[in-house]
Structures are given as C-alpha cells and as structure tokens.
mmCIF file as Biopython writes it, N, C-alpha, C and O atoms, coordinates in Angstrom:
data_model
#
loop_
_atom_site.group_PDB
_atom_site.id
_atom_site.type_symbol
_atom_site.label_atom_id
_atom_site.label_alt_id
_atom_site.label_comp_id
_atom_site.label_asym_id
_atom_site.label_entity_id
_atom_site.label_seq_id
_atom_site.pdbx_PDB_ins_code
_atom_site.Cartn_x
_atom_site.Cartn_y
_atom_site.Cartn_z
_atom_site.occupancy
_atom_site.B_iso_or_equiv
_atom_site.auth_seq_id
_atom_site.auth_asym_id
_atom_site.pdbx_PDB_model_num
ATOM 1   N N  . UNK A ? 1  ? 76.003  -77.816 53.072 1.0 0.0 1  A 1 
ATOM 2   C CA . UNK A ? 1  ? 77.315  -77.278 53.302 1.0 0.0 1  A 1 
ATOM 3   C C  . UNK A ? 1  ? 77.262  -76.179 54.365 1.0 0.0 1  A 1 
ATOM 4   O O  . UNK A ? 1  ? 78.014  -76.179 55.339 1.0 0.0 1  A 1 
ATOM 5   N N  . UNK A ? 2  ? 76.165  -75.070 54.088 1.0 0.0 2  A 1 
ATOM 6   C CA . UNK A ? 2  ? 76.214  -73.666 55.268 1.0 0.0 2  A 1 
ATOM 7   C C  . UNK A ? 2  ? 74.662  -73.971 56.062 1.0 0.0 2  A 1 
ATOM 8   O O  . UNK A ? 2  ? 73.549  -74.009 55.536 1.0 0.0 2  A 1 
ATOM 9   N N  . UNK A ? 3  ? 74.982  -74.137 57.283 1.0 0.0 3  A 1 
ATOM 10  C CA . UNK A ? 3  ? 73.752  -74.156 58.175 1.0 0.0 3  A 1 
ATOM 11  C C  . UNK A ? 3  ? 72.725  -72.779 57.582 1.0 0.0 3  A 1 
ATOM 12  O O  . UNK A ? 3  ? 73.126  -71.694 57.162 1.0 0.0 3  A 1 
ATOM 13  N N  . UNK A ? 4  ? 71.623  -73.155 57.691 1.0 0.0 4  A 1 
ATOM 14  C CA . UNK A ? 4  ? 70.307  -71.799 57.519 1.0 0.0 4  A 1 
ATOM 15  C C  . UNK A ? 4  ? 70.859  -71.092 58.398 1.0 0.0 4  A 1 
ATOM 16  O O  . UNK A ? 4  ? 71.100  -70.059 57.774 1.0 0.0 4  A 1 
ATOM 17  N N  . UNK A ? 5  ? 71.221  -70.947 59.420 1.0 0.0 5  A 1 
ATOM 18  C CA . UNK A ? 5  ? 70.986  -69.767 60.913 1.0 0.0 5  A 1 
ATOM 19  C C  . UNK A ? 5  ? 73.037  -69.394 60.824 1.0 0.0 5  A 1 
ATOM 20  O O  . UNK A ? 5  ? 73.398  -68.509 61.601 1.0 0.0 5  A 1 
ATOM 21  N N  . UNK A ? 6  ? 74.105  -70.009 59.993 1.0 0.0 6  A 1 
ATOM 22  C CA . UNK A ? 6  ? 74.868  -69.647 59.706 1.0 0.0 6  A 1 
ATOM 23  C C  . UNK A ? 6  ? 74.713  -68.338 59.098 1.0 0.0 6  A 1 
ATOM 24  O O  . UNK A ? 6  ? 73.615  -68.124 58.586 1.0 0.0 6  A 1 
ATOM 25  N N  . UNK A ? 7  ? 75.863  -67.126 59.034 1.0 0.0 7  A 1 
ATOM 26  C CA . UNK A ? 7  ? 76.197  -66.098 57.955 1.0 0.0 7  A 1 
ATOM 27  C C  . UNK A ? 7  ? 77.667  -66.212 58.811 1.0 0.0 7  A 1 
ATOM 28  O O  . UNK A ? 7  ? 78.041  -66.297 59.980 1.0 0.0 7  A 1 
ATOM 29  N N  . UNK A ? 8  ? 78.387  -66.141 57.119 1.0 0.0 8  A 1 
ATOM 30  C CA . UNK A ? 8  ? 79.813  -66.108 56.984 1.0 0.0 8  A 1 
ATOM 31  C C  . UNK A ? 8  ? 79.825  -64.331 56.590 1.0 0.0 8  A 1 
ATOM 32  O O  . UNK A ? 8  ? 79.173  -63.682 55.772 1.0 0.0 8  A 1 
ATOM 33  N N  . UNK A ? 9  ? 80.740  -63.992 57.451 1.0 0.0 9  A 1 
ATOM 34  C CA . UNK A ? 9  ? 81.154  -62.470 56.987 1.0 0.0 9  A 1 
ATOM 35  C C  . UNK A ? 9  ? 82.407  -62.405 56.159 1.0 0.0 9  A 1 
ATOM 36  O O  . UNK A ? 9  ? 83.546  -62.792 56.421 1.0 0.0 9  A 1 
ATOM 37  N N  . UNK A ? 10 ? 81.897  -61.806 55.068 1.0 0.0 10 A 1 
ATOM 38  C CA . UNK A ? 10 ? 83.961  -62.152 54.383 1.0 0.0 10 A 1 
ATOM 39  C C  . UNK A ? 10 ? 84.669  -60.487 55.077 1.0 0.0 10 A 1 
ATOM 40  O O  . UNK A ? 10 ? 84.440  -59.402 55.610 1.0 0.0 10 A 1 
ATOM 41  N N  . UNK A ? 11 ? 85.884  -61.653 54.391 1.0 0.0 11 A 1 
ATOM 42  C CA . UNK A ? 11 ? 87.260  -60.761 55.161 1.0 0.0 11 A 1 
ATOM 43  C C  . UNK A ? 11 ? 87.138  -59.161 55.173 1.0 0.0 11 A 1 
ATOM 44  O O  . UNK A ? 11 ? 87.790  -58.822 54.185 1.0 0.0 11 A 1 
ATOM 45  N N  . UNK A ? 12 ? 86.740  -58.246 55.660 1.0 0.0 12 A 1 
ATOM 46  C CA . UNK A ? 12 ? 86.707  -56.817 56.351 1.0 0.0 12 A 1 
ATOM 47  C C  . UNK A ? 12 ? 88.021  -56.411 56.080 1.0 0.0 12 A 1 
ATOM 48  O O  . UNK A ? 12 ? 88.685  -57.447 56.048 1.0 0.0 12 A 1 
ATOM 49  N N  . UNK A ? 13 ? 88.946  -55.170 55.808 1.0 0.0 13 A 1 
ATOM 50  C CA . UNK A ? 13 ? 89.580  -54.505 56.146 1.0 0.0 13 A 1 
ATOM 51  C C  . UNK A ? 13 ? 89.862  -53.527 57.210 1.0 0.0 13 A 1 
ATOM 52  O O  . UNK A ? 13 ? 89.263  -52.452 57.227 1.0 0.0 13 A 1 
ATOM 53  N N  . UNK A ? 14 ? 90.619  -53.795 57.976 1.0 0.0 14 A 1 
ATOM 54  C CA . UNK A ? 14 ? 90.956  -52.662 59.293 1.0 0.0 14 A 1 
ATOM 55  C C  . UNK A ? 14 ? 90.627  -51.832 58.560 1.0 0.0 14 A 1 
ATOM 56  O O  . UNK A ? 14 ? 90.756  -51.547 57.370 1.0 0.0 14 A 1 
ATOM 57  N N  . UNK A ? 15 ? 89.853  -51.198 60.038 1.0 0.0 15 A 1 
ATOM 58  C CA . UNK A ? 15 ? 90.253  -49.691 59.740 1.0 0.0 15 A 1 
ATOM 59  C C  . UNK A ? 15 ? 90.855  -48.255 59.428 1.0 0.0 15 A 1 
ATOM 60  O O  . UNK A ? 15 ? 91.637  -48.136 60.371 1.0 0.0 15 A 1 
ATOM 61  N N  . UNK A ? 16 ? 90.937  -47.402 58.878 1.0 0.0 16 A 1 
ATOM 62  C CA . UNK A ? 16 ? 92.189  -47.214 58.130 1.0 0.0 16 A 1 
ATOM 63  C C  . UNK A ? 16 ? 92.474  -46.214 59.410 1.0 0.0 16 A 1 
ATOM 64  O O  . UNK A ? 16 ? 91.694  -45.967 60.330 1.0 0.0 16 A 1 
ATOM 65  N N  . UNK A ? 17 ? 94.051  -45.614 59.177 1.0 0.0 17 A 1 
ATOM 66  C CA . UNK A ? 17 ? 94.496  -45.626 60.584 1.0 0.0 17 A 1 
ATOM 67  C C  . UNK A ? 17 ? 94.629  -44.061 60.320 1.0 0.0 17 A 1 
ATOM 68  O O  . UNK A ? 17 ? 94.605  -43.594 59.182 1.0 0.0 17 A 1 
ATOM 69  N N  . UNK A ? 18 ? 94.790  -43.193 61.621 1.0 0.0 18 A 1 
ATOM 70  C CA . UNK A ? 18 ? 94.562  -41.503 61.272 1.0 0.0 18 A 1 
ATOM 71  C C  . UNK A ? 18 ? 95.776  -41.133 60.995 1.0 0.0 18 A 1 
ATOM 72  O O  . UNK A ? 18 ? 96.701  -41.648 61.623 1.0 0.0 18 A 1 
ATOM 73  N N  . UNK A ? 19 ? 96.044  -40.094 59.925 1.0 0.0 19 A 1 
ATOM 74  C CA . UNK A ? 19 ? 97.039  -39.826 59.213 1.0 0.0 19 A 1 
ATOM 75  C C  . UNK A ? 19 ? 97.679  -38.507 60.763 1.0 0.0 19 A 1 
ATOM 76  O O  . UNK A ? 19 ? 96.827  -37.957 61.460 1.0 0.0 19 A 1 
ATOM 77  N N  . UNK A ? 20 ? 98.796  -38.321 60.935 1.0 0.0 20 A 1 
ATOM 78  C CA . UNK A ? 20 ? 99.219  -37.197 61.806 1.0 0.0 20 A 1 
ATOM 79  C C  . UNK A ? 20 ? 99.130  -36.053 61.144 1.0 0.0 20 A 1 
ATOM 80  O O  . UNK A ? 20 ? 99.065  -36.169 59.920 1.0 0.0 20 A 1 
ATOM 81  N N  . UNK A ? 21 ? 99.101  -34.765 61.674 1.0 0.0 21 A 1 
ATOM 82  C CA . UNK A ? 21 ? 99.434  -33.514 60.861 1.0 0.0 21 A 1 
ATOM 83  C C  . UNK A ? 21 ? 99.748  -32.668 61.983 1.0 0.0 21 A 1 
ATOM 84  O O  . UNK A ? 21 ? 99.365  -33.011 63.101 1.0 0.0 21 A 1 
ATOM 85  N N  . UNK A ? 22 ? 100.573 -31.323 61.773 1.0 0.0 22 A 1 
ATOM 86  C CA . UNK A ? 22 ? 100.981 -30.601 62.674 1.0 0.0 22 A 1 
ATOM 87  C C  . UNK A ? 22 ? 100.379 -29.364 62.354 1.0 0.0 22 A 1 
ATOM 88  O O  . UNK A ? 22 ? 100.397 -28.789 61.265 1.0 0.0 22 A 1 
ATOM 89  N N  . UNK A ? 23 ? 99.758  -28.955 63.575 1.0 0.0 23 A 1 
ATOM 90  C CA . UNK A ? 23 ? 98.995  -27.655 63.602 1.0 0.0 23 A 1 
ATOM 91  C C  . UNK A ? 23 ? 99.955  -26.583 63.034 1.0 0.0 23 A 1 
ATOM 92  O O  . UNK A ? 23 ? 101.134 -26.900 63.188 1.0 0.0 23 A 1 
ATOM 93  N N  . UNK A ? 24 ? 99.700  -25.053 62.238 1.0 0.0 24 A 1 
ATOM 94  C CA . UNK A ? 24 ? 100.625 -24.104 61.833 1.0 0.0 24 A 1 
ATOM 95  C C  . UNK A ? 24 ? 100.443 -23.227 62.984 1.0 0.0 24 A 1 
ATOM 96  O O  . UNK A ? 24 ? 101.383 -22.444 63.129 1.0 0.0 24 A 1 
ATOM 97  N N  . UNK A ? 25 ? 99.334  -23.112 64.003 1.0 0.0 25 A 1 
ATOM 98  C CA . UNK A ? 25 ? 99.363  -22.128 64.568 1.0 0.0 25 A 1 
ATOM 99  C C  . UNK A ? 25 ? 100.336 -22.744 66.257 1.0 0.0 25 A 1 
ATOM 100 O O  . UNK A ? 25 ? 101.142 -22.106 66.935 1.0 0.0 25 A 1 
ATOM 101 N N  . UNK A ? 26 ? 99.836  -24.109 66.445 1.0 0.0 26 A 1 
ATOM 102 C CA . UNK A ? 26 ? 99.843  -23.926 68.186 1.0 0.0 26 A 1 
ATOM 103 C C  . UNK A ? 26 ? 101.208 -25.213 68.041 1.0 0.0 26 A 1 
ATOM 104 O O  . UNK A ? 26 ? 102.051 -25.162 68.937 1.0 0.0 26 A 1 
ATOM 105 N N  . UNK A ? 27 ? 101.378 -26.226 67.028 1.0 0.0 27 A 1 
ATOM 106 C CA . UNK A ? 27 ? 101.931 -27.041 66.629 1.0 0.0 27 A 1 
ATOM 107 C C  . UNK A ? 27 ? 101.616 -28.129 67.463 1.0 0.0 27 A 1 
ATOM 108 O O  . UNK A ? 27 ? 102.458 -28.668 68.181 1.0 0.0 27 A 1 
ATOM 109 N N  . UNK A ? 28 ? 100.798 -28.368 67.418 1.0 0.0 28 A 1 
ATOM 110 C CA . UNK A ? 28 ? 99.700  -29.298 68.278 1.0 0.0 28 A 1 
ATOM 111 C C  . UNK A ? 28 ? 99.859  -31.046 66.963 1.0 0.0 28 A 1 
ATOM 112 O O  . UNK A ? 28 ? 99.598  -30.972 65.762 1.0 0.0 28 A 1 
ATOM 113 N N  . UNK A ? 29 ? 100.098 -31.726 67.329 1.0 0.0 29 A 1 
ATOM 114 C CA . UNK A ? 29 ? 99.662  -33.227 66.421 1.0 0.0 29 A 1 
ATOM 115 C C  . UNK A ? 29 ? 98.338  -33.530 66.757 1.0 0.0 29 A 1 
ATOM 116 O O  . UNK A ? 29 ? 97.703  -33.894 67.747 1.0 0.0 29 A 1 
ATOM 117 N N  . UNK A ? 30 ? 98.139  -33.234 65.518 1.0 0.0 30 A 1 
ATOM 118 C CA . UNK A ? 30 ? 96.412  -33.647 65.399 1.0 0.0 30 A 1 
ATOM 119 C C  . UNK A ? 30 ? 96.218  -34.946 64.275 1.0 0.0 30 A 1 
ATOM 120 O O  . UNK A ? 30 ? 96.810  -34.956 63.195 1.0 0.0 30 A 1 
ATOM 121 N N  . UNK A ? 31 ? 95.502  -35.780 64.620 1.0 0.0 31 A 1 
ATOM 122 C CA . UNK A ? 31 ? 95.466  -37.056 64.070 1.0 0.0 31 A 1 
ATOM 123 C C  . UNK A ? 31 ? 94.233  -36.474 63.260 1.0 0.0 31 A 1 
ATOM 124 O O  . UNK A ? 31 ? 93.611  -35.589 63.848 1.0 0.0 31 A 1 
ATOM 125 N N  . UNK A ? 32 ? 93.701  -36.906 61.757 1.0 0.0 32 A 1 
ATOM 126 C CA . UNK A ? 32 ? 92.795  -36.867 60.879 1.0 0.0 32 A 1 
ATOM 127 C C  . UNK A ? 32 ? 92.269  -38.027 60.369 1.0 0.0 32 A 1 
ATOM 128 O O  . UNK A ? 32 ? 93.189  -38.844 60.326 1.0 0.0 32 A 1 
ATOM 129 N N  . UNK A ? 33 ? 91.194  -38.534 59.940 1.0 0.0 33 A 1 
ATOM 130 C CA . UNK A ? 33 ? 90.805  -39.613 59.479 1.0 0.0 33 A 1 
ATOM 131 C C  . UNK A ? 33 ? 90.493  -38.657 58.077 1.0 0.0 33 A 1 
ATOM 132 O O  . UNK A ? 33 ? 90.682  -37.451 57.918 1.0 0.0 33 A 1 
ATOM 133 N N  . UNK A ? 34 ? 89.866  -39.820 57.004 1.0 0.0 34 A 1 
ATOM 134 C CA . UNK A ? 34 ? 89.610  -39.748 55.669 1.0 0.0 34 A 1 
ATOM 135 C C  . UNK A ? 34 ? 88.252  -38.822 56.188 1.0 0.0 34 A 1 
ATOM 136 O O  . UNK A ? 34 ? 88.535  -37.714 55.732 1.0 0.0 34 A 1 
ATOM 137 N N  . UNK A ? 35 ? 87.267  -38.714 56.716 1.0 0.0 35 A 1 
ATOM 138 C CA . UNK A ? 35 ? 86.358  -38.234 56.652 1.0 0.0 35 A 1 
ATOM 139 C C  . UNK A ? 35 ? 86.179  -37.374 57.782 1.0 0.0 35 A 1 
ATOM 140 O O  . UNK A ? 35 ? 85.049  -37.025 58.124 1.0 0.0 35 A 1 
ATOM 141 N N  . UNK A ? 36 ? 87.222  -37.002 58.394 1.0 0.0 36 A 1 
ATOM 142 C CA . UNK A ? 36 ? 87.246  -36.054 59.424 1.0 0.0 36 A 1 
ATOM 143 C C  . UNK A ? 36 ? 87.183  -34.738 58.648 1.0 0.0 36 A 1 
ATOM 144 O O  . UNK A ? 36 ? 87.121  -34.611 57.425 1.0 0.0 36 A 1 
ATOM 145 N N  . UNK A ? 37 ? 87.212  -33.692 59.669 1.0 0.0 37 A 1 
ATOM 146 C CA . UNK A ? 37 ? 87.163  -32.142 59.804 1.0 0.0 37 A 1 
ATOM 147 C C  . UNK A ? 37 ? 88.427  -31.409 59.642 1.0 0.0 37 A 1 
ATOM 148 O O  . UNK A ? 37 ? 88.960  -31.397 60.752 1.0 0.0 37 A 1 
ATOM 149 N N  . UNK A ? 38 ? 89.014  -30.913 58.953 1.0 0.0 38 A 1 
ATOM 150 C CA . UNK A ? 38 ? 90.082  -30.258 58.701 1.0 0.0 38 A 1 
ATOM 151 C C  . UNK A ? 38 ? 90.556  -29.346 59.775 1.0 0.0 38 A 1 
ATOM 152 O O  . UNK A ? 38 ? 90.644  -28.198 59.339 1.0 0.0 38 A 1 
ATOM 153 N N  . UNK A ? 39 ? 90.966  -29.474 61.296 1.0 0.0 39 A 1 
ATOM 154 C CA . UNK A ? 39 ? 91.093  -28.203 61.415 1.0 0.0 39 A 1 
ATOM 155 C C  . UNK A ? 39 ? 92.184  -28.911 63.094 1.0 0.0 39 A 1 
ATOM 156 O O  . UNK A ? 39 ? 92.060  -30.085 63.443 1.0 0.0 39 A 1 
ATOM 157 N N  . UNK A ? 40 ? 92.879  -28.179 63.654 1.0 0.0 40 A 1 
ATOM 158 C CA . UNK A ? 40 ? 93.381  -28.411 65.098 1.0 0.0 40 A 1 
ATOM 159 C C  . UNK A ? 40 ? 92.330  -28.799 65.938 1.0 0.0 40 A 1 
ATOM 160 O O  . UNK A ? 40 ? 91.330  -28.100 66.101 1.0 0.0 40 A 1 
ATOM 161 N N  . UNK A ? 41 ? 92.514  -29.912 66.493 1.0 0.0 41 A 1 
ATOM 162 C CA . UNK A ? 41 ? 91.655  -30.057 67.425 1.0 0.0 41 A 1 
ATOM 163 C C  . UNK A ? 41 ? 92.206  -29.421 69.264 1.0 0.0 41 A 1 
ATOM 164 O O  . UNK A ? 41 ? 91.760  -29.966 70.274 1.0 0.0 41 A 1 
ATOM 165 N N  . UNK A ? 42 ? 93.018  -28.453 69.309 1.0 0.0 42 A 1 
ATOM 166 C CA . UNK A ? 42 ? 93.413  -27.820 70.074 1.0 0.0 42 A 1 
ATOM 167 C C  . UNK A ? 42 ? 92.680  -26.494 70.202 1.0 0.0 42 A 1 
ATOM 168 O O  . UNK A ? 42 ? 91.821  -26.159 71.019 1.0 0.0 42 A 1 
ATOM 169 N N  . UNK A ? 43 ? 93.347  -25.678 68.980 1.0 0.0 43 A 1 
ATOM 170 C CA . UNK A ? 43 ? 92.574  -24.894 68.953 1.0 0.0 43 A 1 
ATOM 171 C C  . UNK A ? 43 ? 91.792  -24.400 67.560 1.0 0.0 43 A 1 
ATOM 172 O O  . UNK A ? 43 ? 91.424  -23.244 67.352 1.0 0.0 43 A 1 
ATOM 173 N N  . UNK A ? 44 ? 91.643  -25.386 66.770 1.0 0.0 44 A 1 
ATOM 174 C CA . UNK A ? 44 ? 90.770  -24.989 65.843 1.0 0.0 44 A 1 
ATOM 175 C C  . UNK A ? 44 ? 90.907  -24.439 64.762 1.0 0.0 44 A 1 
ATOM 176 O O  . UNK A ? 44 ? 89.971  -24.016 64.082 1.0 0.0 44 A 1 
ATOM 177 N N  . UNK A ? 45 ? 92.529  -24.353 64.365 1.0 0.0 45 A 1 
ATOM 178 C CA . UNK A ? 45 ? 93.473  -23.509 63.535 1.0 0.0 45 A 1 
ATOM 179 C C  . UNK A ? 45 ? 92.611  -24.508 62.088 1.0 0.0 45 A 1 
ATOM 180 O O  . UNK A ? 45 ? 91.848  -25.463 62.233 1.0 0.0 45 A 1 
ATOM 181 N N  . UNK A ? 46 ? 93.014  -23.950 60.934 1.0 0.0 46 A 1 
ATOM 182 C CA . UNK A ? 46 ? 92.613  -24.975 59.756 1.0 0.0 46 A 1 
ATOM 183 C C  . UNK A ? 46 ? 93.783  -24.811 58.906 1.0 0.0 46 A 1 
ATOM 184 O O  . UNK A ? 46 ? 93.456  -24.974 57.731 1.0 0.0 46 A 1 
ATOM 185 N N  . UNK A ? 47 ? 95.322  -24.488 59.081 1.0 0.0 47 A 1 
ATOM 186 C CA . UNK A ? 47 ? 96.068  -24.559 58.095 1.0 0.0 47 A 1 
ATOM 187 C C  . UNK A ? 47 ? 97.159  -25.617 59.433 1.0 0.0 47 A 1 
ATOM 188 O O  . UNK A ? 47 ? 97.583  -25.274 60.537 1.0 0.0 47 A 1 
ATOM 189 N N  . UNK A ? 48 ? 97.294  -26.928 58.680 1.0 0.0 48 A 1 
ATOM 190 C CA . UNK A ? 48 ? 97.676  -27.952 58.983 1.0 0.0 48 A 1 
ATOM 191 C C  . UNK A ? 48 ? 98.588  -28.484 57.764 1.0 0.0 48 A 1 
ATOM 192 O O  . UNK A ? 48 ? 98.433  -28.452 56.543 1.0 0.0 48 A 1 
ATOM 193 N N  . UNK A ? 49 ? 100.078 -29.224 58.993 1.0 0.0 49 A 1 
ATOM 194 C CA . UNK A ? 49 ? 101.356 -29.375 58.213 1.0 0.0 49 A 1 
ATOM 195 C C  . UNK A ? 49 ? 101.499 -30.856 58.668 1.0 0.0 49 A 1 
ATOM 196 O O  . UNK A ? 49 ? 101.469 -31.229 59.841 1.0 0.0 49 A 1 
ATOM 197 N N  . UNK A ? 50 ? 101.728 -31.994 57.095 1.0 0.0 50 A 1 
ATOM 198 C CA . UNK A ? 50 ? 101.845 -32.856 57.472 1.0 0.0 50 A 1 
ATOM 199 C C  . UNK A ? 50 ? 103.214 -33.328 57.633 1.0 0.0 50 A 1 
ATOM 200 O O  . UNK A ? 50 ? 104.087 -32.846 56.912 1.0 0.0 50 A 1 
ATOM 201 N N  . UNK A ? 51 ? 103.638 -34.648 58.919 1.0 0.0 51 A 1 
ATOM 202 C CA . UNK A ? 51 ? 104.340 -34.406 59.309 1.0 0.0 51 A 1 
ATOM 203 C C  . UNK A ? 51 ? 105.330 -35.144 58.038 1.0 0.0 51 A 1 
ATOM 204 O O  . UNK A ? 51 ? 104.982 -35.874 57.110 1.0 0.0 51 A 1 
ATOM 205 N N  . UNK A ? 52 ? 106.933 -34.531 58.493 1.0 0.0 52 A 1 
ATOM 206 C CA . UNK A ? 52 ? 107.926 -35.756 57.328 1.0 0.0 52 A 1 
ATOM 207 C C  . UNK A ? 52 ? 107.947 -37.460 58.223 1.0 0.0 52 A 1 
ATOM 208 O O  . UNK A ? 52 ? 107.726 -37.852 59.368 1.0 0.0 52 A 1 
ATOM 209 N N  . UNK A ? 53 ? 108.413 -38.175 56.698 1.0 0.0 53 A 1 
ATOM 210 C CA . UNK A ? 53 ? 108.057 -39.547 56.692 1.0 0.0 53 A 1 
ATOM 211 C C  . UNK A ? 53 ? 109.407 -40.119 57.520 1.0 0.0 53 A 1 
ATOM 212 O O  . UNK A ? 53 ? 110.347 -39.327 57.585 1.0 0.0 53 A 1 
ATOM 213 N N  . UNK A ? 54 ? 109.530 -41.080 57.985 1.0 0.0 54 A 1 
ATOM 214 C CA . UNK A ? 54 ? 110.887 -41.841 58.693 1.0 0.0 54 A 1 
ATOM 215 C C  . UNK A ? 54 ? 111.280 -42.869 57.410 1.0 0.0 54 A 1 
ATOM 216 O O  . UNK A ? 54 ? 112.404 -43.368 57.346 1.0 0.0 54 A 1 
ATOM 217 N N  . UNK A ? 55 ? 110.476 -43.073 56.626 1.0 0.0 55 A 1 
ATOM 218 C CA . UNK A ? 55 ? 111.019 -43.919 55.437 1.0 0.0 55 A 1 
ATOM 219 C C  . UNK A ? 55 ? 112.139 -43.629 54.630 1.0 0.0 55 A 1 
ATOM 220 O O  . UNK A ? 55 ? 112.505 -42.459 54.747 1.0 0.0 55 A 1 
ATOM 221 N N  . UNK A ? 56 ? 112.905 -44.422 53.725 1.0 0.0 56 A 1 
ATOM 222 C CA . UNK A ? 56 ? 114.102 -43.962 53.142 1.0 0.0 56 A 1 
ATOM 223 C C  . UNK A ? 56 ? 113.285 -43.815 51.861 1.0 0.0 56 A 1 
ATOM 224 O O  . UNK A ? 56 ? 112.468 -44.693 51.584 1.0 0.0 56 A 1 
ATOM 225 N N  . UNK A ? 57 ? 113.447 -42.812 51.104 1.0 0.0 57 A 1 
ATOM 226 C CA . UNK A ? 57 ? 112.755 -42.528 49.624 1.0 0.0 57 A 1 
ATOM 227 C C  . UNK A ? 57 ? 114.030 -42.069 49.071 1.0 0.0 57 A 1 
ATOM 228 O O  . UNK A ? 57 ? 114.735 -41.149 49.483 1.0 0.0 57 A 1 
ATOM 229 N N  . UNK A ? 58 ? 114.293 -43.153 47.691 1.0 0.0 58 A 1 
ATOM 230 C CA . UNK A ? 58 ? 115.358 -42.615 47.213 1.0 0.0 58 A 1 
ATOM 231 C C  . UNK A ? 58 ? 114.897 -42.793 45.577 1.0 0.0 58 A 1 
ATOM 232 O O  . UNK A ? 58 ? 114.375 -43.900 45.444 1.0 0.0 58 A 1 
ATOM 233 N N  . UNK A ? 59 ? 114.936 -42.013 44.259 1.0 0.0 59 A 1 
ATOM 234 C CA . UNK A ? 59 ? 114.582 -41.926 43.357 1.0 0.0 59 A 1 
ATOM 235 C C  . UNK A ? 59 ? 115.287 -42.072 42.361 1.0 0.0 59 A 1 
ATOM 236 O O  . UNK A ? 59 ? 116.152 -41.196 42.351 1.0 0.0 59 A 1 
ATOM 237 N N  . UNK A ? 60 ? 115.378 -42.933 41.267 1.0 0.0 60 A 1 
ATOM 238 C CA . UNK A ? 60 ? 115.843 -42.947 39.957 1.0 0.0 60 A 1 
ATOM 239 C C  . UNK A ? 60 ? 116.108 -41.937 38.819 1.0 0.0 60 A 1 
ATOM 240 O O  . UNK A ? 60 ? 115.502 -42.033 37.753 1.0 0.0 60 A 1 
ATOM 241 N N  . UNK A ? 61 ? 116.820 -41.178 39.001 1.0 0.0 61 A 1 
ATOM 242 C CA . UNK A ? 61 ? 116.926 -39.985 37.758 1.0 0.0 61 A 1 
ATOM 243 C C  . UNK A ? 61 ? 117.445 -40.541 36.599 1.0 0.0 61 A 1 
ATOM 244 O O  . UNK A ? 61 ? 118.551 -41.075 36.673 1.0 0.0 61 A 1 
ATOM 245 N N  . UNK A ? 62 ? 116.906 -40.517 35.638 1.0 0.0 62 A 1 
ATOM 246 C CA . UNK A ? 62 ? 117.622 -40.201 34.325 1.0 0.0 62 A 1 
ATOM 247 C C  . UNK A ? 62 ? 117.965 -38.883 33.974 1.0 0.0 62 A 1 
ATOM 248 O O  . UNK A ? 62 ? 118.542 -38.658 32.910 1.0 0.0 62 A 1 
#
C-alpha cells in the first residue's frame, strides 16, 4: 500500500497568527506570538493594550 522511501505527513496546523496589542507608552501596534516577549517592539515599553474586537458580541442575560 505505502512505498518504503514514502512518508506521509499528517495534516499540520497553520501557524497560529500574532495577536495585535497597543503599546501604553508610544501607541505603537505591536504584533505578539504565544511565545514571544512581552514588551513594544518600538520602544520597549512592557505595559501593552489589547486592541477592541470588530466582532458583534451580544450576550444573554437572565
């Protein structure tokens, strides 16, 4: 059925994509990955604001 010198790679997931955040000091958009460095890549600030969503979020109250 699978040739010897065959290898099947199974299905991979993209890579996950960098979340935006807005610098507090210079307001710089700085993109972050999951395993990135916390901080402006402008100037290096580390208190970072993420940005609001364009989605409609609407919630169920009881």
């Amino acid at each position: 059925m699978f040739s010897e010198g065959l290898l099947l790679k199974p299905d991979m997931d993209p890579p996950p994509q960098p979340i935006r955040y807005l610098c507090g000091d210079c307001g710089a958009e700085t993109p972050l990955y999951t395993d990135g460095v916390l901080q402006c890549c402008v100037c290096f600030y580390k208190i970072l604001y993420k940005k609001r969503t364009h989605r409609v979020l609407q919630y169920e109250a009881r």
